[in-house]
C-alpha positions in Angstrom: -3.1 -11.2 21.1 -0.7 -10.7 23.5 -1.5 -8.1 25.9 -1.4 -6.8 29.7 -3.2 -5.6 32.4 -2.3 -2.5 33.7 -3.3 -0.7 37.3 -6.9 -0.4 37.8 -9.0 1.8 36.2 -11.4 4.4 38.1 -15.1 3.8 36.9 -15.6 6.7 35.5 -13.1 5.9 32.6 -14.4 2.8 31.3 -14.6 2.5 27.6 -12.4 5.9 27.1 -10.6 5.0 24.0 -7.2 5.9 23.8 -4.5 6.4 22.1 -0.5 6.6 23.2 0.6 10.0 22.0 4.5 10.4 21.0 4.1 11.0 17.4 7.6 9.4 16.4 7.0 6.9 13.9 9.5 5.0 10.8 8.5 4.2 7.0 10.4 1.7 5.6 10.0 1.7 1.5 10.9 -1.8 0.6 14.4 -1.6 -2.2 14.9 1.9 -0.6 18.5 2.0 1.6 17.3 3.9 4.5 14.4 4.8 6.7 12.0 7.5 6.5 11.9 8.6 10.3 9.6 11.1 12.1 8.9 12.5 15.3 5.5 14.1 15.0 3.7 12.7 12.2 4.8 8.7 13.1 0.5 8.1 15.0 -1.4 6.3 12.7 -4.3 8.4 13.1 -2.0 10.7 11.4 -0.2 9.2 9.1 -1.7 6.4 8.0 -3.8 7.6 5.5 -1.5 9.8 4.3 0.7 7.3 3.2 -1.7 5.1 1.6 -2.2 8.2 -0.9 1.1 8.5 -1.6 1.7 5.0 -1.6 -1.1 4.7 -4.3 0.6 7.4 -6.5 3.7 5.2 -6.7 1.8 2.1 -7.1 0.5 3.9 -10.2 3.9 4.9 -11.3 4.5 0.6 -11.1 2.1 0.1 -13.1 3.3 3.5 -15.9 6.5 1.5 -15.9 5.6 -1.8 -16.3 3.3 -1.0 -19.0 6.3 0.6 -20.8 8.3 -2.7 -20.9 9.9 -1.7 -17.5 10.9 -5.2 -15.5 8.5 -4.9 -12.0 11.4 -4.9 -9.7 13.0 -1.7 -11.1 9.8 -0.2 -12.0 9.3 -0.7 -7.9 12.9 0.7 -6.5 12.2 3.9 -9.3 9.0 4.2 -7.8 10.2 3.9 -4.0 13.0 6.3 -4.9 10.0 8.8 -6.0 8.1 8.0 -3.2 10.7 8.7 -0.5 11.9 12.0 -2.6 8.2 13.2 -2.4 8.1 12.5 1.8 11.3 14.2 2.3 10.1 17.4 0.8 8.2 17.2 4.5 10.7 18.7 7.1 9.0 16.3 9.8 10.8 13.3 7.5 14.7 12.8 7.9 16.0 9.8 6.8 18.2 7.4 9.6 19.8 4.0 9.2 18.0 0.6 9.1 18.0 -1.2 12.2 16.7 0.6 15.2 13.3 -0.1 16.6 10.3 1.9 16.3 6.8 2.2 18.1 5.1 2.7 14.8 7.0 1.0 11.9 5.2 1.4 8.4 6.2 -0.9 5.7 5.7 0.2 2.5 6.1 -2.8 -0.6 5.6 -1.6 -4.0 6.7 -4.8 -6.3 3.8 -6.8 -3.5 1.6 -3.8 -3.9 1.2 -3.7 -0.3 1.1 -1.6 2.8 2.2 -2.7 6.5 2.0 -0.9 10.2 3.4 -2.9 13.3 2.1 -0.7 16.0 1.1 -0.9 20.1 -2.7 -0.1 20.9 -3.8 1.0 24.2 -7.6 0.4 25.6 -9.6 0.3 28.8 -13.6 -1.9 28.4 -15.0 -2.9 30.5 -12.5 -1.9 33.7 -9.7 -4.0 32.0 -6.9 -1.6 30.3 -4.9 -3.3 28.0 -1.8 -2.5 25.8 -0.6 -4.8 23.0 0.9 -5.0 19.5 -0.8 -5.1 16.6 -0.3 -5.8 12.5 -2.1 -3.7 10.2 -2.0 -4.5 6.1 -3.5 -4.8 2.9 -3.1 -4.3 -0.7 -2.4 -0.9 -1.4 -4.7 -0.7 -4.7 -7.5 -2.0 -2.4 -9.5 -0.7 0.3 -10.0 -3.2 2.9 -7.4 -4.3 5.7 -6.7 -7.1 8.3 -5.5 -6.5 11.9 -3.6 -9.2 13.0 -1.8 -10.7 16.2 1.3 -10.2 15.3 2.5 -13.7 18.0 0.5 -16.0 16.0 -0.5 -14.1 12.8 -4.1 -14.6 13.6 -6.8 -12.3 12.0 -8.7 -10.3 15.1 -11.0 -8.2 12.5 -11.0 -6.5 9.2 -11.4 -3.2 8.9 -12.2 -0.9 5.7 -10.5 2.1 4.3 -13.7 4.1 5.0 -14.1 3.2 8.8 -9.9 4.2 8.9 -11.4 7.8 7.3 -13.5 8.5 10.6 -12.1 10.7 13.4 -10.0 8.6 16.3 -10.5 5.8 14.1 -7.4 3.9 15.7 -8.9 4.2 19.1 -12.0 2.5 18.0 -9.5 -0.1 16.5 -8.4 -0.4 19.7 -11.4 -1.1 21.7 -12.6 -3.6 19.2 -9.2 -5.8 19.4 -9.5 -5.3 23.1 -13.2 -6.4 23.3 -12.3 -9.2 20.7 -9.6 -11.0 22.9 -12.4 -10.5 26.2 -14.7 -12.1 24.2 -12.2 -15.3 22.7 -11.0 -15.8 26.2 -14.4 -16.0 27.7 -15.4 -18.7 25.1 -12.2 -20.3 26.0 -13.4 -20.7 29.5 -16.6 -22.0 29.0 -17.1 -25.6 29.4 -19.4 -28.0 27.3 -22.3 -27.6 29.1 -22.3 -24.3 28.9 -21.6 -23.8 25.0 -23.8 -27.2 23.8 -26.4 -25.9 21.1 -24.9 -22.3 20.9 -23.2 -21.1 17.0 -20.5 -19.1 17.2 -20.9 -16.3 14.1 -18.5 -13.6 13.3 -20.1 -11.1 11.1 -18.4 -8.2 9.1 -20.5 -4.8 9.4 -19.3 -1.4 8.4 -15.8 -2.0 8.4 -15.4 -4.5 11.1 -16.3 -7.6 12.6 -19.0 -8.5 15.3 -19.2 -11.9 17.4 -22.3 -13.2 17.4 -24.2 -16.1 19.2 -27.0 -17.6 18.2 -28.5 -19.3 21.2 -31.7 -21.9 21.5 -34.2 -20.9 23.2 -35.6 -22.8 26.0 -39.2 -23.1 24.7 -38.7 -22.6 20.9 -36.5 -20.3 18.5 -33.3 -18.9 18.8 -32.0 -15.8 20.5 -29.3 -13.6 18.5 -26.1 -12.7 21.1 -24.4 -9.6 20.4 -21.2 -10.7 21.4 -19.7 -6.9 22.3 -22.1 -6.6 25.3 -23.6 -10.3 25.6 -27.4 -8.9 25.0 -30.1 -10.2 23.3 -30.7 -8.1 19.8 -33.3 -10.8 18.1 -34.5 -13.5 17.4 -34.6 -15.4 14.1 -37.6 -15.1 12.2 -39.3 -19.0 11.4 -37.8 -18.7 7.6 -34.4 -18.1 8.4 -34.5 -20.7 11.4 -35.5 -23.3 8.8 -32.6 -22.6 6.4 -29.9 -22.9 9.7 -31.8 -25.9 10.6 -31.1 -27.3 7.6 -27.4 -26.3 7.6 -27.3 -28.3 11.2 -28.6 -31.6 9.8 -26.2 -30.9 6.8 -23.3 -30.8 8.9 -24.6 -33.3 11.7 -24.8 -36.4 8.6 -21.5 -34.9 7.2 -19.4 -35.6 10.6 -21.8 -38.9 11.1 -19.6 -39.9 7.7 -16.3 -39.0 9.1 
């Protein structure tokens, strides 16, 4: 994830989440001629949601049109042309030609079914602030999303429609995709010696991912890492340490093959 550091942060606002205000934001509908531009609706916090439900209702009209012998592709530009109409009656939409950039650019695909954002995220953990472009999509008949590096294409985490429902749920987004790329970049400078023994684990919970380490423990056992803050949250319990001992001598007579 690309990203930068910006001037230091006072103390006393580390892990604020936050969110750059603005408001202008651009919906393209994919078969549609122009854009659906708007200067205080455009945050994702705001409009996101709001345009997955109204993206739904025109998936549904698809699928209404299909059924009726309708070929997908025009089904999809009669649907767009309903979906746009149905923005517009919004005096915060206007519609402006295709071509100009825009902080928050929605992408809205109704013969794929799915639903894009390309937007900028702004965080401070951990005394490191941190602004950088993200990609948010998923199937719009679905619930579940990926946020991705938009560089590389990369998947940073998964989140679900639910956790997207909360309040400020983009500036937790944030903080996770900041706290992600602390936490590659620390693996990434850590030498053998340091890493020999330890699994790397990423885990989805409510909505998200966690990094997780599971590291041996000097006498016996194995500590559980919570990758967010580096602390120790468990331990494995003898039963489950047998089964991942039995997954290492799996893989360790696998790659003896190779």
């Amino acid at each position: 994830m690309t990203s930068r550091t910006l001037s230091p942060i006072p103390s006393k606002q580390v892990e604020a989440p936050i969110r750059q205000g603005g408001g202008a934001g651009a919906i393209e509908i994919v078969g549609f001629p122009q854009i659906l531009h708007t200067r205080t609706l455009g945050d994702p916090d705001t409009l996101f949601l709001r345009l997955l439900g109204a993206a739904r209702e025109a998936d549904a009209m698809v699928g209404r049109l299909s059924s009726h012998g309708e070929k997908r592709a025009t089904a999809a530009m009669l649907s767009g042309m309903h979906l746009a109409s149905s923005l517009l009656r919004d005096s915060n939409f206007a519609l402006v030609a295709k071509g100009q950039p825009h902080e928050c650019a929605y992408t809205v695909d109704l013969e794929a079914g799915t639903l894009h954002l390309r937007t900028r995220l702004y965080a401070v953990v951990s005394r490191r602030a941190s602004f950088f472009r993200v990609e948010i999509a998923g199937k719009i008949s679905e619930g579940a999303f990926v946020v991705r590096n938009p560089s590389d294409g990369s998947v940073i985490l998964q989140i679900s429609e639910d956790r997207l429902k909360e309040a400020s749920a983009f500036s937790w987004l944030a903080q996770e995709c900041l706290r992600a790329q602390i936490e590659q970049e620390r693996l990434s400078r850590l030498d053998e010696t340091q890493t020999r023994g330890e699994i790397q684990l990423i885990v989805p919970v409510a909505g998200g991912t966690v990094r997780a380490t599971l590291k041996p423990r000097e006498d016996a056992g194995w500590d559980i890492i919570d990758g967010r803050q580096r602390e120790c949250v468990g331990v494995l319990s003898p039963e489950i340490e047998s089964h991942l001992q039995k997954v290492l001598k799996f893989l360790a007579d696998l790659f003896a093959e190779k």
